[in-house]
Backbone as CSV, one residue per row, in Angstrom:
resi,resn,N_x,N_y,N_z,CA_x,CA_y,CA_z,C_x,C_y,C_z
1,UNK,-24.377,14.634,8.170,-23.598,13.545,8.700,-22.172,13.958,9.015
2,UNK,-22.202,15.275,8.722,-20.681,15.591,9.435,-19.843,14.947,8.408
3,UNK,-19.718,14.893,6.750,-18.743,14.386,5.704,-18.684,15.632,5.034
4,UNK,-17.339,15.313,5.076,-16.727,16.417,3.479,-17.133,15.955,2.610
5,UNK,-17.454,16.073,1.086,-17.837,15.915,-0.007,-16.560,14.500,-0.347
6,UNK,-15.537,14.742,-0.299,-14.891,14.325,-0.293,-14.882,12.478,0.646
7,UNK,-14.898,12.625,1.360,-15.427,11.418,2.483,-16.862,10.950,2.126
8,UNK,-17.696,11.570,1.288,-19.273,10.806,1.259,-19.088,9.989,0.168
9,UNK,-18.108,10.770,-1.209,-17.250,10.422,-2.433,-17.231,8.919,-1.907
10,UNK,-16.058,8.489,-1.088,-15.434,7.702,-1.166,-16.337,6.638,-0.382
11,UNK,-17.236,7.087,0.296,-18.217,5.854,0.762,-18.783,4.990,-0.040
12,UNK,-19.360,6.150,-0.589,-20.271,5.697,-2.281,-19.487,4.574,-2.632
13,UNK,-18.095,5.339,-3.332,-17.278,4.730,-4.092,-17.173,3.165,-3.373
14,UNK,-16.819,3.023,-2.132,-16.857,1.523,-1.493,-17.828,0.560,-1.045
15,UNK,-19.106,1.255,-1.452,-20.118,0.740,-1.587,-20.778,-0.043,-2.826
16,UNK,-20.504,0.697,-3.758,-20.447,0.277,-4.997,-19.827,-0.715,-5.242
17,UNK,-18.829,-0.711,-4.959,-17.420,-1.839,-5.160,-18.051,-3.216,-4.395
18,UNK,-19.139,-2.549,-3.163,-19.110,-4.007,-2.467,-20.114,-4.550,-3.252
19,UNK,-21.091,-4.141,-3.810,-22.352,-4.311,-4.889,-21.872,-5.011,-5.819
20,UNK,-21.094,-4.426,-6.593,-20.612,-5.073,-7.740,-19.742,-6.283,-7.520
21,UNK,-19.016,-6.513,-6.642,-17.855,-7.441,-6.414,-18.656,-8.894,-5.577
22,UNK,-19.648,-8.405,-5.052,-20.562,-9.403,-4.082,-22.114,-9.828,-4.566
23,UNK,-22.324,-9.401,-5.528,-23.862,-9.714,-5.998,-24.053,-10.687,-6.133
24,UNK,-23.272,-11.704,-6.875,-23.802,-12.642,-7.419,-23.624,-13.998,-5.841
25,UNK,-22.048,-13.757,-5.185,-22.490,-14.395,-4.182,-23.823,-13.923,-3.157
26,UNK,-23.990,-12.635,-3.109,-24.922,-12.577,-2.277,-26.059,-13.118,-2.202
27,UNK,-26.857,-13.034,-4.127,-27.671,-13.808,-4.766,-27.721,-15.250,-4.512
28,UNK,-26.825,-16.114,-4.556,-26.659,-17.534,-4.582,-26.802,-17.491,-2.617
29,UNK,-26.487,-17.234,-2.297,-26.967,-17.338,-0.990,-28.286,-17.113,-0.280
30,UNK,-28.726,-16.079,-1.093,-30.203,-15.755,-1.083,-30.917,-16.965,-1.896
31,UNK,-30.620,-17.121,-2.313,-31.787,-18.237,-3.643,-32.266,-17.509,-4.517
32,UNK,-31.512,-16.465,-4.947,-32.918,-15.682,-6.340,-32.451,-16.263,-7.402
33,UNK,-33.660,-16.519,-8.069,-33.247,-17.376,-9.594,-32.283,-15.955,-10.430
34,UNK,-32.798,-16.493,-11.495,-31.951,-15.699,-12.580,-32.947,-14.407,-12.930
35,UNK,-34.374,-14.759,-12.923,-35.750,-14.132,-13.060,-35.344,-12.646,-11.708
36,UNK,-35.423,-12.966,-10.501,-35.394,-12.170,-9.805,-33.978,-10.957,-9.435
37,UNK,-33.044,-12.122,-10.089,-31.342,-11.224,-10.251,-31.398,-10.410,-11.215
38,UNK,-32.525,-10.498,-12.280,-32.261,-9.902,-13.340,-33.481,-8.260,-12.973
39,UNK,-34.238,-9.088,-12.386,-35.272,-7.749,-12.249,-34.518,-6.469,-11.120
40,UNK,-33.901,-7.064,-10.003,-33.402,-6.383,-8.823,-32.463,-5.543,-9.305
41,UNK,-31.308,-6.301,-10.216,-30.408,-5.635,-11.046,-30.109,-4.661,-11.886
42,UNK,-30.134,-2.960,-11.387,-30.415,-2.033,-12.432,-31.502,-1.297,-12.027
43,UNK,-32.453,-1.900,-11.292,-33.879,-1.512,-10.553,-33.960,-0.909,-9.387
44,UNK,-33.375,-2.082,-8.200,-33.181,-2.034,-7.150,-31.983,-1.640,-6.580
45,UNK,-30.496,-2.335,-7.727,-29.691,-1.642,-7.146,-28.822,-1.046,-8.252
46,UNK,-28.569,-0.186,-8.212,-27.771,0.592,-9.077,-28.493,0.722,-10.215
47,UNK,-29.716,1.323,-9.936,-30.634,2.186,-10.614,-30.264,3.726,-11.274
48,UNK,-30.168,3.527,-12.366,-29.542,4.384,-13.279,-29.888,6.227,-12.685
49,UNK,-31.235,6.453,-12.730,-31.748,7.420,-12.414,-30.809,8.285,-10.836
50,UNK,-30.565,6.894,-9.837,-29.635,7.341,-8.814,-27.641,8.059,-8.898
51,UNK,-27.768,8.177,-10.655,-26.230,8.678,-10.679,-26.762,9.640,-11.887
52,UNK,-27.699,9.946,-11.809,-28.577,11.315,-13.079,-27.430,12.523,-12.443
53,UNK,-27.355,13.208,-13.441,-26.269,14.342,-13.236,-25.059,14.661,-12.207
54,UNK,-24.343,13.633,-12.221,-23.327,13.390,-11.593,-21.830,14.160,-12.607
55,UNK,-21.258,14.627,-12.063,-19.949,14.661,-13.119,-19.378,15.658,-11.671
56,UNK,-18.260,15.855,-12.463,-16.946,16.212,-11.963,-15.960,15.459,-10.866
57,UNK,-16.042,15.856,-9.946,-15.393,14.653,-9.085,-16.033,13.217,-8.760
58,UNK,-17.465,13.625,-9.482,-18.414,12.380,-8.659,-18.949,11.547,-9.959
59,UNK,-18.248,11.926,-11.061,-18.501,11.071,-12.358,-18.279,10.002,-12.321
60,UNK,-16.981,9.566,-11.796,-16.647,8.116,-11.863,-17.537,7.261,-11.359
61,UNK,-18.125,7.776,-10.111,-19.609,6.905,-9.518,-20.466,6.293,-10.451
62,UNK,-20.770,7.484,-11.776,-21.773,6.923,-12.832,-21.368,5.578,-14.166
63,UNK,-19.887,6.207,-13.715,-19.164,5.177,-15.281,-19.007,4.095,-14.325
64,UNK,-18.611,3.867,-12.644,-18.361,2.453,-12.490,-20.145,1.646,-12.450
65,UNK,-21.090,2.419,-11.932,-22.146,2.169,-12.076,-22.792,1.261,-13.382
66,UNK,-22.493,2.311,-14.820,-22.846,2.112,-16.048,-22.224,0.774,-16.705
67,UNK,-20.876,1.001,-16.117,-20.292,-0.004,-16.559,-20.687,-1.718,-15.889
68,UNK,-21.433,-1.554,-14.768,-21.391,-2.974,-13.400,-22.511,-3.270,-14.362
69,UNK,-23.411,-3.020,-14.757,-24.731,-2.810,-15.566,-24.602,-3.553,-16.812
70,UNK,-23.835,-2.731,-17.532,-23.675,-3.223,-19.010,-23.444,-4.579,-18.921
């Protein structure tokens, strides 16, 4: 895609942010009960396995991840 490591970093990074900061409106707009927010959540998106050996510059991806979760 033609990104520096650096530039794919920071996509992630604002992607995440939109995940975490927009779920629950996105949810309420969708209609998913609590049943289906809870299954999608962790599964579907920000599925743990997708930040498996991450560290050094790209750690923070996993702790804001771990943390949207908890």
């Amino acid at each position: 895609f033609l990104l520096s490591r650096e530039q794919a970093l920071g996509l992630i990074e604002c992607q995440l942010i939109g995940v975490i900061e927009h779920w629950e409106s996105v949810c309420d707009e969708a209609g998913l009960s609590a049943v289906d927010r809870a299954y999608l959540w962790g599964r579907q998106f920000l599925n743990p396995f997708a930040f498996d050996d991450l560290s050094g510059d790209a750690a923070h991806l996993k702790t804001m991840a771990d943390e949207a979760r908890a």
